[in-house]
C-alpha positions in Angstrom: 0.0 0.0 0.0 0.7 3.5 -0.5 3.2 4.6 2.5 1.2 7.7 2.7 -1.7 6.3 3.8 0.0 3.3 6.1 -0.8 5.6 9.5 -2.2 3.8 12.6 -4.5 5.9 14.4 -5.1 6.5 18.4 -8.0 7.8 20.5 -10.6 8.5 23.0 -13.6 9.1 21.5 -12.8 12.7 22.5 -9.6 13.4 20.3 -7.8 11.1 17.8 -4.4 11.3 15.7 -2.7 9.5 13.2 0.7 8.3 13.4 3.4 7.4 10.7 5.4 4.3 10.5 8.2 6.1 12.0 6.4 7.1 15.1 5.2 11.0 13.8 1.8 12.4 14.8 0.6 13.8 11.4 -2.7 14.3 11.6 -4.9 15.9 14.8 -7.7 17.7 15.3 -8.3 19.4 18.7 -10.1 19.7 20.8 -13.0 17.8 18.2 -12.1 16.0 14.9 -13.8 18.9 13.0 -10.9 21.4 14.7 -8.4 23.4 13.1 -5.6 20.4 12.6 -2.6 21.5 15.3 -1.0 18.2 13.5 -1.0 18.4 9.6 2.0 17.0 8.0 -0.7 14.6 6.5 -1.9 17.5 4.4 1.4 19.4 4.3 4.5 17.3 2.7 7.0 15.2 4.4 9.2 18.3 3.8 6.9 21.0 6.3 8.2 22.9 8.6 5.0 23.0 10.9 2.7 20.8 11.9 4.1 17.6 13.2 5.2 16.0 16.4 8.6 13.3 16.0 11.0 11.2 17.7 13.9 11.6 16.0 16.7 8.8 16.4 20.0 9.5 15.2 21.5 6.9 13.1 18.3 4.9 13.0 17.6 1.9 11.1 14.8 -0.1 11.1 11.4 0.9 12.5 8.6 -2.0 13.5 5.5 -0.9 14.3 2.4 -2.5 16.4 -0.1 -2.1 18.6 -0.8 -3.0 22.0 -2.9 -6.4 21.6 -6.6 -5.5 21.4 -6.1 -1.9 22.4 -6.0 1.2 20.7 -2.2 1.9 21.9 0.8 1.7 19.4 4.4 1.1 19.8 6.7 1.7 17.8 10.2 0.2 18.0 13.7 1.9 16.3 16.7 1.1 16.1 19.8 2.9 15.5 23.0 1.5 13.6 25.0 0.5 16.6 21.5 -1.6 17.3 20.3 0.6 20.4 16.6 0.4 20.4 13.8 3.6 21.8 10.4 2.4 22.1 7.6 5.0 21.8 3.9 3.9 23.2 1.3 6.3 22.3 -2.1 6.9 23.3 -5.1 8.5 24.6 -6.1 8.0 27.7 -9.7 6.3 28.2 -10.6 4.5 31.5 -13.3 4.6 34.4 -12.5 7.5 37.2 -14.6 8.7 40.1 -17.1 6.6 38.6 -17.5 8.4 35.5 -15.7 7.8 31.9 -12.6 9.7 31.5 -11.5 10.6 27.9 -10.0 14.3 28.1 -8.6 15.7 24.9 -5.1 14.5 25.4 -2.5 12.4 23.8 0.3 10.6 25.8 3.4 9.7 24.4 5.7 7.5 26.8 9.6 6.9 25.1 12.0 4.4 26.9 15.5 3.0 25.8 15.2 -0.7 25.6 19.1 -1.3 24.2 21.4 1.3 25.1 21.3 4.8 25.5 20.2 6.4 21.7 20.3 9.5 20.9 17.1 11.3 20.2 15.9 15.0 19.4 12.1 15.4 19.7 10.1 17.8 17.7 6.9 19.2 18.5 5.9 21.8 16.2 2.1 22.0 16.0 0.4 24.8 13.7 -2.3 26.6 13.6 -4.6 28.0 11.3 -5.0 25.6 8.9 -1.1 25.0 8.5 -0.7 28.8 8.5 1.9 29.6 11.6 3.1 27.5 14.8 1.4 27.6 17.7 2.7 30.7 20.2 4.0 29.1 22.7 5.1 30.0 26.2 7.2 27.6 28.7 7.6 27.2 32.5 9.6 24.4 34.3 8.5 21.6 33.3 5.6 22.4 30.6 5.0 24.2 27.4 2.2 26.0 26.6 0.7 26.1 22.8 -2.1 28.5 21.7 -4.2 26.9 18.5 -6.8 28.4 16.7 -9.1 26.0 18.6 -7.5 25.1 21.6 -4.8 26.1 23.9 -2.7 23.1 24.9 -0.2 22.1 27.8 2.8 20.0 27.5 3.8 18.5 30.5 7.1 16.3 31.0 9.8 15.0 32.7 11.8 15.6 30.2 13.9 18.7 30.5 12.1 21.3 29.0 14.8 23.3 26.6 14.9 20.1 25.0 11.8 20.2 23.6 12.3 24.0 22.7 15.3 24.0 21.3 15.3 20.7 19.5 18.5 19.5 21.4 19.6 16.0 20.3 20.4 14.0 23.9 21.4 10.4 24.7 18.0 9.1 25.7 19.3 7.5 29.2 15.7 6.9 31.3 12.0 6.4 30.5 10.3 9.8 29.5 6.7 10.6 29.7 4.5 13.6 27.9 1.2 14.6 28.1 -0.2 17.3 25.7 -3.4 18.2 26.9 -6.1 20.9 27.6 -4.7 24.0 28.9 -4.7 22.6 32.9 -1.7 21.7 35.6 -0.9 18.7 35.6 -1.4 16.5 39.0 1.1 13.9 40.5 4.5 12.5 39.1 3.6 12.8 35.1 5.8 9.7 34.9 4.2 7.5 37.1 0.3 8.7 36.4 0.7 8.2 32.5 2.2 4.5 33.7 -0.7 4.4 35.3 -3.2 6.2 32.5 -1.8 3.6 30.3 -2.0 0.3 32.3 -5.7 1.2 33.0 -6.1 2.4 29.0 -5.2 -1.0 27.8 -7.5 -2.2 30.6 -10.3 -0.7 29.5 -9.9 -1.9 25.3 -9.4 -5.1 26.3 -12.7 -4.8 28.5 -14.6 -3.3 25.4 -13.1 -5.8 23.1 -14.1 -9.2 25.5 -17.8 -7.9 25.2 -18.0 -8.3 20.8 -19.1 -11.4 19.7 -16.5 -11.8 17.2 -16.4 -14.5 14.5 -14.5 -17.6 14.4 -12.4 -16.7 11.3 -10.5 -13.2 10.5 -11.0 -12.4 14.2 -8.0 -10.0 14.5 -9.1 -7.9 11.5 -12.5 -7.8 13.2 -10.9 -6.6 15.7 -9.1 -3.9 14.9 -12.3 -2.9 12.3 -14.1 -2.1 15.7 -11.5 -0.5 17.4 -11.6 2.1 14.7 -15.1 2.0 14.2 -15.0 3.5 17.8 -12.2 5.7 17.5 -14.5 7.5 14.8 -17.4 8.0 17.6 -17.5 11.7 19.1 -18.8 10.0 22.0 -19.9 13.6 24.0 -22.6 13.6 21.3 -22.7 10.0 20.0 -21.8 11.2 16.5 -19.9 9.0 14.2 -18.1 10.8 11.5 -17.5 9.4 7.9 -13.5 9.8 8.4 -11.1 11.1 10.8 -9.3 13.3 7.6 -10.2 15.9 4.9 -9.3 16.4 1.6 -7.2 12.7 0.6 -8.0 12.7 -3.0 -10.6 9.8 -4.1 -8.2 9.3 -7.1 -5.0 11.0 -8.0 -5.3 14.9 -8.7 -9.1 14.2 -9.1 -10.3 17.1 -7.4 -12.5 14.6 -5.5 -11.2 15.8 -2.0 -14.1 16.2 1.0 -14.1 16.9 4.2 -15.1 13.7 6.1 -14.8 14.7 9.8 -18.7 14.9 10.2 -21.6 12.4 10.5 -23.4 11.2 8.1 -26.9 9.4 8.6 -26.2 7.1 6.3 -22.5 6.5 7.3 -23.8 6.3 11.1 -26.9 3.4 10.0 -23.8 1.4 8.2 -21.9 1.7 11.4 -24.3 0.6 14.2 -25.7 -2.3 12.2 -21.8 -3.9 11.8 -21.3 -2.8 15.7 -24.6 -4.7 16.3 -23.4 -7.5 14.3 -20.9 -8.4 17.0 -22.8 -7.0 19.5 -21.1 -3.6 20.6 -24.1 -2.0 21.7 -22.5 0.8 23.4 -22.1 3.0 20.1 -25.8 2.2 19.3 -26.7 3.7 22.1 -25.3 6.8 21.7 -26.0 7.3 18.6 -29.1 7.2 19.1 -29.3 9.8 21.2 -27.9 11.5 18.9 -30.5 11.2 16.0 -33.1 12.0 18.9 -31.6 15.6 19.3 -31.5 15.7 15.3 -35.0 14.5 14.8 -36.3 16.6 17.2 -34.6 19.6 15.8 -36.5 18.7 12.6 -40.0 18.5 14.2 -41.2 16.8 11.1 -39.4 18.4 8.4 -36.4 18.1 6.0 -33.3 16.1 7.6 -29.9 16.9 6.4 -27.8 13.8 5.4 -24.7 15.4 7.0 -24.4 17.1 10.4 -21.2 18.0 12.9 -20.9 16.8 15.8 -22.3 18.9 17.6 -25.6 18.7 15.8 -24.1 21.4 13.5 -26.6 22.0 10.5 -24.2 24.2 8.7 -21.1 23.0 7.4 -19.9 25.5 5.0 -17.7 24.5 2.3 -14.6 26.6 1.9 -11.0 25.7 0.3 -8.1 26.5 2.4 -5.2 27.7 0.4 -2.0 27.4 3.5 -1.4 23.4 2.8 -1.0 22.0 -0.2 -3.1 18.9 0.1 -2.1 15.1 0.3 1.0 14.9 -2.2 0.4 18.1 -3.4 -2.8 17.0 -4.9 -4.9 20.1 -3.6 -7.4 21.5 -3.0 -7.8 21.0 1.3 -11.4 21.5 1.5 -12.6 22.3 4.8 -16.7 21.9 5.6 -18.8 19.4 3.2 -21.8 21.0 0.8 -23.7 18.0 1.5 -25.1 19.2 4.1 -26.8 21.3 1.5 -28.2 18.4 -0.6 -31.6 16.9 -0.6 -30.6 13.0 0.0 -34.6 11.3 0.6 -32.5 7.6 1.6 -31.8 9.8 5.3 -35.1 9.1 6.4 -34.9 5.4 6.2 -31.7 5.1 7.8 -33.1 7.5 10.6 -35.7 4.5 11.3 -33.4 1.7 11.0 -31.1 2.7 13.0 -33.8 3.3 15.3 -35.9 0.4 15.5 -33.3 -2.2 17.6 -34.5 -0.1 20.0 -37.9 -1.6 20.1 -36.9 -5.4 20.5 -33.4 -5.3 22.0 -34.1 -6.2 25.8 -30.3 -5.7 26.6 -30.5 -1.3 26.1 -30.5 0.7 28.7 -33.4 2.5 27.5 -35.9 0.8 25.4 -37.8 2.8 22.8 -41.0 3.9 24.0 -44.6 4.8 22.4 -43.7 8.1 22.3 -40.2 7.4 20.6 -42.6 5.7 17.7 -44.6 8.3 17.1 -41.4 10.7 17.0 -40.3 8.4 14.4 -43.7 8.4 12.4 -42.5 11.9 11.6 -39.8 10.4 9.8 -41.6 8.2 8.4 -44.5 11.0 6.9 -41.0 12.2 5.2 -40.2 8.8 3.5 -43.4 8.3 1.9 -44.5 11.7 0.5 -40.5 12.0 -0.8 -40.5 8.2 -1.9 -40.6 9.0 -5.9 -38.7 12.8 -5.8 -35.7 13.3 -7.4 -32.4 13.5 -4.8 -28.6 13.7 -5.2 -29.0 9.6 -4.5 -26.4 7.8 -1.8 -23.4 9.4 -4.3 -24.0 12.8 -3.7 -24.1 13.5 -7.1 -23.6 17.8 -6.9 -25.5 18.5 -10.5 -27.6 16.5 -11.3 -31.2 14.9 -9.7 -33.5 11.8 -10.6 -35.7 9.7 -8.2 -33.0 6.8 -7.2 -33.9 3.5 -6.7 -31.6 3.4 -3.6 -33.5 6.1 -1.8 -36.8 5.2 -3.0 -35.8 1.1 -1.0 -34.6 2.9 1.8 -38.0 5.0 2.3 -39.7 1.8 1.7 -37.8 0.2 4.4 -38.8 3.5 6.7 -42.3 2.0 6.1 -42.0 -1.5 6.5 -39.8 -1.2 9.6 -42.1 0.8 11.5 -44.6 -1.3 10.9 -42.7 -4.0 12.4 -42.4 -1.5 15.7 -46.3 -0.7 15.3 -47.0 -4.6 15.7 -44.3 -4.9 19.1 -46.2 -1.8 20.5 -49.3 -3.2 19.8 -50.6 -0.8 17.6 -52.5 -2.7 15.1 -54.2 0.4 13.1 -50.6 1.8 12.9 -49.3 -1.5 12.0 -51.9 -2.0 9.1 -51.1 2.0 7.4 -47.4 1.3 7.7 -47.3 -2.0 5.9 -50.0 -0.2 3.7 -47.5 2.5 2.6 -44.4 0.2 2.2 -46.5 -1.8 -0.1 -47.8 1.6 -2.4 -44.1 2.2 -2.3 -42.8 -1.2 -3.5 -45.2 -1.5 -6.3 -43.5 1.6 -7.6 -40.3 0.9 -7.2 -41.1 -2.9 -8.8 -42.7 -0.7 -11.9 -40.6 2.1 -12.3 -36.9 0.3 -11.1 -37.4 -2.8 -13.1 -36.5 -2.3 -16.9 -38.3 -5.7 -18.5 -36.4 -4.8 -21.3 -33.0 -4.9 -19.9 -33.6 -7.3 -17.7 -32.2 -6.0 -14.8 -33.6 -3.2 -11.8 -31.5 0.0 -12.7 -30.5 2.7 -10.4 -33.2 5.6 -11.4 -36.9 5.5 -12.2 -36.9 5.0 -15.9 -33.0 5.1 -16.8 -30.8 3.0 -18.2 -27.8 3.4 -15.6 -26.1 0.3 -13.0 -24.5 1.6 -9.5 -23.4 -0.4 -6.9 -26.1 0.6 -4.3 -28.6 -2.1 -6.0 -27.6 -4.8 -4.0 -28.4 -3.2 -1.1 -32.0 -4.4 -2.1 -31.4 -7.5 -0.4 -29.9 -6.1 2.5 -33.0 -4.1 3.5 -35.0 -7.1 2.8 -36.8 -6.0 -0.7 -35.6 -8.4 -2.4 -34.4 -12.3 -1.4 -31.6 -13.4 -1.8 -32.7 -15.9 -5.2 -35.1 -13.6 -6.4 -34.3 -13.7 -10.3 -34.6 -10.0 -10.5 -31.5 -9.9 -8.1 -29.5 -12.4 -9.8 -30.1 -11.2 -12.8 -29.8 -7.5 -11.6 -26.2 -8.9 -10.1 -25.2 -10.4 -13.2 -25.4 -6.9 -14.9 -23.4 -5.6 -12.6 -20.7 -7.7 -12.4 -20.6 -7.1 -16.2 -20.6 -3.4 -15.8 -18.7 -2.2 -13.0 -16.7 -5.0 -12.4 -12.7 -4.4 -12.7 -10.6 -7.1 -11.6 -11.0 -7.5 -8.1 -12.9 -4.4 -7.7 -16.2 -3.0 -8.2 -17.1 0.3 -8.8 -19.9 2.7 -7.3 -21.1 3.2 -11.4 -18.9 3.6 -15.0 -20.5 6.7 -16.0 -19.2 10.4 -16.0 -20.4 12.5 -12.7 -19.4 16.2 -12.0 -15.9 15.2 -12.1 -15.6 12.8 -14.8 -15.1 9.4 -15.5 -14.4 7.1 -12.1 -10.7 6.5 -11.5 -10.5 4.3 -8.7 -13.2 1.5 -7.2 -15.1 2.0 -3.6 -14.1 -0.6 -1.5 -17.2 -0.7 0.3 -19.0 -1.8 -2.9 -16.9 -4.5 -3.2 -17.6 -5.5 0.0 -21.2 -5.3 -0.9 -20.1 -7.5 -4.0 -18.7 -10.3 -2.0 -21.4 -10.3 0.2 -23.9 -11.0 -2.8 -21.7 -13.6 -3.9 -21.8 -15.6 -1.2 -26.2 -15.3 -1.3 -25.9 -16.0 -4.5 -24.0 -19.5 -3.3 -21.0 -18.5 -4.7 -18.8 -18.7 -1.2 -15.8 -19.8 -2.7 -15.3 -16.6 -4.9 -16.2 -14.4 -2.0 -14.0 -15.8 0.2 -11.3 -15.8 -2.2 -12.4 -12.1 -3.2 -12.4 -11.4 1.1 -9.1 -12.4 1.4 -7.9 -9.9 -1.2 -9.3 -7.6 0.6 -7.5 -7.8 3.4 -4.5 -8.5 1.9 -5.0 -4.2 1.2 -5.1 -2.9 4.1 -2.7 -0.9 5.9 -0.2 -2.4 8.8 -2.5 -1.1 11.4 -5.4 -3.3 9.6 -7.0 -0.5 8.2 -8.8 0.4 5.1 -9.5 4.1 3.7 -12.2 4.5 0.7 -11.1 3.9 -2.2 -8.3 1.9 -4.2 -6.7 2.4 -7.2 -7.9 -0.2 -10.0 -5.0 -2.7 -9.6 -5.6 -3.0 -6.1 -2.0 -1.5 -5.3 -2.8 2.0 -3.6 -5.4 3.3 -1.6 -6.9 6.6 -1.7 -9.7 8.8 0.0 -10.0 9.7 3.6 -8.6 7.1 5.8 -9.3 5.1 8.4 -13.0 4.9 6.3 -15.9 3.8 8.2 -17.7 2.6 5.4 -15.0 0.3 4.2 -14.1 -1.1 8.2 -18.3 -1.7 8.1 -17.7 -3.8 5.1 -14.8 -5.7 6.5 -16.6 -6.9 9.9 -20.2 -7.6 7.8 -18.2 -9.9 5.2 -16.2 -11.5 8.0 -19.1 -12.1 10.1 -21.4 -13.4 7.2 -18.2 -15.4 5.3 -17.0 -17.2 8.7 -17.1 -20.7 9.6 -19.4 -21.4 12.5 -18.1 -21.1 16.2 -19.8 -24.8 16.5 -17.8 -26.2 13.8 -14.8 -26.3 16.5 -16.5 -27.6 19.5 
């Protein structure tokens, strides 16, 4: 894989960053992920001046890289030529305290020599202002102080301090710790508390990680899939964002460069139904608090597809002109227009999401009456939108037809609350529900399905294939061995097959012809194989998969057509949702070892 995008991320749920093979933080956002980055080498060039935060070993070697087993904390190992060895563990602290969650916006790094005594020179240079200037900074004895555009933030070490300011290369002779936090003292020995911050850190991962029902097979990439599915959860809101990045091109010098550091309803669905899949409740939860607060806000009217995290509604697109973009392959775009679009699929996923709620006994709070009527708001949406033209799941920017995708997934708003009407009880409710989802699938059976081509296409009366047609089966519309969806996959895989990789469609969008394939719809590809009985080609095609991703088993969007490089804003939820669905769906049974 592309080395630019072979970064291993850490988090809390409160702050994240991404970190090189060579132990750099590149990437951070503080004090949310939608922050002005104080860490932006990731957008600025291996050659910036700003914007980065290394452990520099003199001499070095060879670098190995890992993280802590089942844990979102990374070593990494370097050694120098005479064969002396630094370890650096990073990581953000996340644990119970005073019986409450603790996840402050802090990142620990803890450095020890392991062989010898090598020398180092550490370099913390974070920016502000979109790359623009360093931080100001002001020092006292045994901290440093760094004003952001965002956030003001407090180093505090062990380390001497004018080592840090001026750069000073030293022999690296004891265990040093480093806390870069909000701007507050720091209490007790920072040595011994971040030994203890990160005994209790992998503690609590290990906890979380125990709880998922995991599959037999591919368990380690399921794994580490969930771990990052978390890391993407701005857990003071329960929002889930798309990405932890901006602005990595979807192809190279496309143009195609977004801003993925906010949730979107459809990302969030994908997310909570793989996280239910192996039983992590906990983000389910949240989230769906979150979509109350959202669906409130609405009070029966349009829902955005996009929001921040902070329930945000305006996200204002702008380009930022002080970095240069991933490579050099501008522009940095910061904010999303989508939040702009008209997207009709959002009420669906607003009511599955939502529905668990009214059968899972295990939730801390069940859905209530009142929840369902909330939701028949929604639902009032989906059916008097069901056959309106919308930008459709791809966000198309120019260009509007009533999509087959969104018209399934406000039949599936329908049909699902029916199913909650009938556990409530509410048999008139249950009867006008499964009344409306049935109006809706007659005209998406009519207007979809092209007898002539022989195949369901992916607008009312076009001729056009994408990807998002096999969804049809996993919202239930169609069975698995329906001919219509064999014969709809067939066309597909004739279409926007390449290789090993499937595109989202073949024709031109606002930006031209597709250049690269959307892992995610591959994974939707394997997963139709394998209803289709074809297990021994998904497999086969699952293992290539994983074969691609990055060494911290990660996955970003997309991926260039020879499967060789991967491109788009990394780590991707949608593509770590595909891994743990295929993985779950693909695996042998537990029982088949007992």
């Amino acid at each position: 894989m592309t080395a630019g995008l072979d970064l291993a991320p850490i988090g809390n749920c409160a702050v994240s960053a991404l970190v090189d093979r060579q132990g750099a933080f590149v990437w951070c956002c503080a004090p949310r992920v939608d922050s002005d980055p104080i860490f932006c080498r990731l957008l600025a060039g291996e050659d910036a001046a700003l914007g980065y935060w290394s452990i520099d070993v003199e001499g070095a070697t060879q670098t190995r890289q890992a993280y802590v087993r089942n844990t979102a904390v990374l070593r990494t190992e370097i050694t120098d030529q005479a064969g002396q060895v630094v370890e650096i563990t990073d990581f953000a602290p996340r644990f119970r305290m005073y019986g409450r969650g603790y996840r402050p916006t802090a990142l620990v790094r803890r450095i020890r020599p392991v062989v010898g005594a090598p020398r180092i020179a550490i370099r913390l240079r974070p920016a502000r202002d979109w790359g623009a200037a360093p931080c100001p900074r002001t020092s006292g004895s045994n901290h440093i102080r760094y004003l952001g555009a965002d956030v003001v933030m407090r180093l505090s070490t062990n380390a001497p301090v004018s080592h840090i300011v001026d750069e000073r290369a030293f022999r690296l002779e004891e265990p040093l710790a480093f806390f870069l936090g909000s701007d507050e003292p720091f209490v007790g020995d920072v040595r011994a508390t971040t030994e203890a911050m990160l005994s209790d850190t992998c503690a609590y991962w290990r906890e979380w990680v125990r709880t998922l029902a995991v599959p037999l097979e591919w368990q380690e990439a399921v794994i580490r899939a969930a771990i990052a599915l978390k890391l993407c959860v701005y857990e003071e809101t329960g929002a889930i964002v798309a990405a932890l990045t901006t602005s990595i091109p979807e192809a190279p010098s496309s143009g195609r460069n977004w801003d993925y550091r906010f949730c979107w309803l459809r990302d969030a669905y994908y997310v909570v139904q793989a996280l239910n899949r192996i039983s992590a409740s906990d983000i389910l939860e949240n989230y769906l608090g979150y979509l109350r607060n959202i669906v409130d806000k609405a009070n029966g009217g349009h829902i955005q597809p996009v929001y921040g995290v902070g329930y945000e509604p305006i996200l204002k697109e702008r380009i930022v002109r002080s970095l240069p973009g991933y490579q050099s392959m501008g522009p940095v775009r910061v904010g999303n227009q989508a939040h702009e679009h008209i997207q009709h699929d959002v009420y669906g996923q607003i009511v599955l999401s939502n529905v668990q709620a009214f059968f899972d006994e295990r939730l801390l709070r069940p859905a209530t009456i009142a929840d369902f009527e909330a939701l028949e708001r929604v639902g009032e949406r989906a059916f008097s939108l069901y056959d309106q033209p919308d930008a459709g799941i791809w966000e198309l920017r120019t260009r509007a037809e009533v999509h087959t995708y969104s018209a399934v997934m406000c039949w599936a708003a329908c049909d699902r609350l029916a199913n909650a009407a009938e556990k409530l009880g509410q048999g008139a409710r249950h009867r006008e529900w499964s009344e409306r989802a049935n109006v809706i699938r007659s005209a998406i059976e009519e207007k979809a399905w092209r007898t002539d081509l022989g195949h369901f296409v992916s607008a009312f009366g076009g001729e056009s294939l994408d990807a998002s047609l096999l969804q049809m089966i996993e919202t239930r519309f169609l069975a698995p061995d329906d001919p219509r969806h064999l014969a709809t996959l067939a066309a597909i895989e004739t279409r926007l097959r390449r290789g090993s990789n499937l595109l989202r469609y073949d024709g031109a969008d606002d930006f031209g012809a597709p250049e690269t394939a959307f892992n995610f719809c591959t994974f939707w590809y394997i997963e139709a194989l394998h209803l289709a009985g074809r297990t021994d080609e998904a497999r086969a095609l699952f293992q290539e998969m994983l074969e691609r991703r990055t060494h911290a088993g990660l996955l970003s969007e997309d991926i260039s057509l020879d499967g060789e490089t991967l491109w788009g804003n990394y780590p991707q939820t949608y593509s770590l949702v595909g891994l743990i669905n295929c993985a779950v769906l693909l695996s042998r049974p537990w029982s088949s070892v007992r």
